[in-house]
Every structure is written in structure tokens, then in C-alpha cells.
BAMARTOR-40451 format. One line per 5 residues: their letters; for each residue y negated, x, z negated of N, C-alpha, C, O. Coordinates in steps of 0.1 Angstrom, whole numbers, always signed. Atoms other than C-alpha are relative to their C-alpha. Example, Ala and Ser with C-alpha at 12.3 -4.5 7.8 and 13.67 -1.06 7.14 Angstrom:
<rs>
AS	+12/+9/+0/+45/+123/-78/-12/+9/+0/-12/+19/-7 | +11/-9/+0/+11/+137/-71/-11/-8/-8/-22/-3/-9
</rs>
This chain:
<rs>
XXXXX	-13/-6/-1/-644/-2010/-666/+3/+7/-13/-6/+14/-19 | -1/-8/+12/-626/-1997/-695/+1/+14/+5/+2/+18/+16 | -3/-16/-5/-620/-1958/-700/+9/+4/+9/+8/+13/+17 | -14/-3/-2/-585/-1960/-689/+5/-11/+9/+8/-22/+3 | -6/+8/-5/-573/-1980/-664/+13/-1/+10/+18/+10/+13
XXXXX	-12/-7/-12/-541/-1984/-636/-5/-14/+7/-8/-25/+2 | +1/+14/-9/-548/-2006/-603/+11/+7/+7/+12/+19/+10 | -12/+2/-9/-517/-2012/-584/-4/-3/+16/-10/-13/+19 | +2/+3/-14/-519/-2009/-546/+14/+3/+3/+20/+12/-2 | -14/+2/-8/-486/-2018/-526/+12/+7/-12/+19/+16/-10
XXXXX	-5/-6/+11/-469/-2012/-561/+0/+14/-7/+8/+16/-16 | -4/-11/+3/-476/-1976/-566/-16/-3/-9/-26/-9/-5 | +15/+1/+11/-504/-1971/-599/-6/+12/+5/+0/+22/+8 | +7/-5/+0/-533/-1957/-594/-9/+2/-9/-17/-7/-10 | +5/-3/+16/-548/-1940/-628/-16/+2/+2/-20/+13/+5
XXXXX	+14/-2/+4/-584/-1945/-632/-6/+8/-12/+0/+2/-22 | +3/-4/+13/-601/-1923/-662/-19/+0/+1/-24/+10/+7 | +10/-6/+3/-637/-1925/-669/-4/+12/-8/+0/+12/-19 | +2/-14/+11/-651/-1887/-683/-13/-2/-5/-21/-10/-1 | +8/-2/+11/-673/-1880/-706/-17/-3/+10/-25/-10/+4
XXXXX	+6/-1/-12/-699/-1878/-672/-6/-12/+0/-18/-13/+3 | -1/+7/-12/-694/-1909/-664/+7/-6/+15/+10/-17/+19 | -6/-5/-14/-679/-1897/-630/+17/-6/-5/+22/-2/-15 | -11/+0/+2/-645/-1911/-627/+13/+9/+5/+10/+19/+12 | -11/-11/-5/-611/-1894/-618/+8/-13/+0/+10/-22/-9
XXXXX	-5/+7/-1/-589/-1910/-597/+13/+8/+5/+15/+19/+10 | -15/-12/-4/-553/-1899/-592/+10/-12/+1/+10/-22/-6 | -15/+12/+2/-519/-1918/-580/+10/+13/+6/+7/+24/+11 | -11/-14/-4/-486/-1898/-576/+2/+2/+20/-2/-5/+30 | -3/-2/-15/-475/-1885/-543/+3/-9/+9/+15/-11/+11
XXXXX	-5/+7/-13/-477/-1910/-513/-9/+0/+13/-21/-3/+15 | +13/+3/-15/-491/-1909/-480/-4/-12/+2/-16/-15/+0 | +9/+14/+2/-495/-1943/-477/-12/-6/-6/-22/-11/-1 | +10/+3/+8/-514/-1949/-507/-11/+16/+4/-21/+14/+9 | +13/-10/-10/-535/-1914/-495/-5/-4/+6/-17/-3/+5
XXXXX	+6/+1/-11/-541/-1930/-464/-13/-11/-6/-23/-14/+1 | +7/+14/+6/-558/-1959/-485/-13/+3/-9/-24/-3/-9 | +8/-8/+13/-574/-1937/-516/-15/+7/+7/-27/+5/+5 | +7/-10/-4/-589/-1911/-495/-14/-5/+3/-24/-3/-4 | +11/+6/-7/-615/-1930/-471/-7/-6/-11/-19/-3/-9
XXXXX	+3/+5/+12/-624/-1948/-502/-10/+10/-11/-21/+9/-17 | +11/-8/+11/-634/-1918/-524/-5/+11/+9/-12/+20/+3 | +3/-10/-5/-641/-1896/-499/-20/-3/+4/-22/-14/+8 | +12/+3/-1/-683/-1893/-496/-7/-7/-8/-18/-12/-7 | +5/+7/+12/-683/-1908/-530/+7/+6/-11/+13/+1/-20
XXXXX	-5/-15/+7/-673/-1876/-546/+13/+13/+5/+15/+18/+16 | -9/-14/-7/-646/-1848/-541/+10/+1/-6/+11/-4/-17 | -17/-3/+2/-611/-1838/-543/+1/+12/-9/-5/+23/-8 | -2/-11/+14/-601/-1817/-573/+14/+8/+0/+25/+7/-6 | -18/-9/+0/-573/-1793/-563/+6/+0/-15/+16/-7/-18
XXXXX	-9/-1/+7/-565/-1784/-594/+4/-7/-9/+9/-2/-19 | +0/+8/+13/-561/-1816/-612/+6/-13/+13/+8/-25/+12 | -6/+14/-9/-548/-1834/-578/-1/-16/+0/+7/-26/+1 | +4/+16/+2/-571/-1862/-580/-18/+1/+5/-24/+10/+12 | +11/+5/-9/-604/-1874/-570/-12/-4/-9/-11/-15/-14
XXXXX	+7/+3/+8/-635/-1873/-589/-16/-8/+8/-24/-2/+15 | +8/+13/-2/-658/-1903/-582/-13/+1/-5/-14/-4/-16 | +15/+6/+5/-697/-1902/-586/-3/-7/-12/+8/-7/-18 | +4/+11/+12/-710/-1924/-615/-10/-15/+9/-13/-26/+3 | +6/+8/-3/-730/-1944/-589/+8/-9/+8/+5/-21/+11
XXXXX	-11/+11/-5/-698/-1954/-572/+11/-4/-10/+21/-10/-6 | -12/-1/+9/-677/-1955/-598/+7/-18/+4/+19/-21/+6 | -5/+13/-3/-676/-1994/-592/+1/-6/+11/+8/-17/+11 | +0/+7/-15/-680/-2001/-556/+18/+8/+2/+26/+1/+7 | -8/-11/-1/-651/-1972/-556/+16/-11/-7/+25/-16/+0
XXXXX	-6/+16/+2/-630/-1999/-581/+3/-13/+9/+13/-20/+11 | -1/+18/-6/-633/-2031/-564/+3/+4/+14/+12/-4/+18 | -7/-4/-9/-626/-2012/-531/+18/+4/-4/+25/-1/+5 | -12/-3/+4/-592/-2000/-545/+7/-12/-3/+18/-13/+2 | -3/+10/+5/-586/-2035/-562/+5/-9/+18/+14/-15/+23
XXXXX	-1/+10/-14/-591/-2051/-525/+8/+11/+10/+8/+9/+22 | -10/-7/-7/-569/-2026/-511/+14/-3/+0/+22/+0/+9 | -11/+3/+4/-540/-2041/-527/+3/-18/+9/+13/-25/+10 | -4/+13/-5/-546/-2072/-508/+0/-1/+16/-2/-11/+23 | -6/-3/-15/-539/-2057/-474/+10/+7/+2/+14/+8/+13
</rs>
């Protein structure tokens, strides 16, 4: 995965960043829908970052965490 990426679920981007870590951050703008999709996903494969309104992702999922989000687009 590069540093920087956007996967599209049901048209709305979803901004990937690898950090310095490792650990990724995932963030898409405001939608419940796509919440409903994100959450379950990164949830137990790192934690929710109030103040940066996004989702910081393990380094051990970082990829199962990807290819789930990628296959989210195709339901």
C-alpha cells in the first residue's frame, strides 16, 4: 500500500494515510452509511481518534483492514 491512498465505497472516499508508526489513519467525511461500513471494520483493529475524526488502524491490520474496505465497495 502506498502512504497515501482514497478507496471509494458507495462513492464516498475514504482517505487512507500510513504514519510514521506504521499504524494507519483512516478517515471518510460525514456519512452514516459509510460509518455503518468503516466502523465494524476498524473497530478491534485499533481506535477512534476524537480529535482527528478518524480511525487509527494497528500496523498488523493495516492490510486485512484495506482489502476489507476495498470489498466493502462491492456490496
Amino acid at each position: 500500500m502506498q502512504d497515501d491512498s482514497v478507496i471509494y465505497v458507495h462513492n464516498v472516499p475514504i482517505h487512507i494515510r500510513r504514519l510514521p508508526s506504521g499504524d494507519l489513519s483512516v478517515w471518510h467525511p460525514f456519512n452514516d452509511r459509510i460509518r455503518q461500513i468503516v466502523e465494524p471494520i476498524c473497530r478491534h483493529r485499533g481506535y477512534w481518534k476524537q480529535a482527528y475524526n478518524n480511525w487509527i488502524v494497528f500496523r498488523p491490520f493495516a492490510e486485512d483492514v484495506c482489502n476489507a474496505l476495498r470489498e466493502a465497495n462491492d456490496t
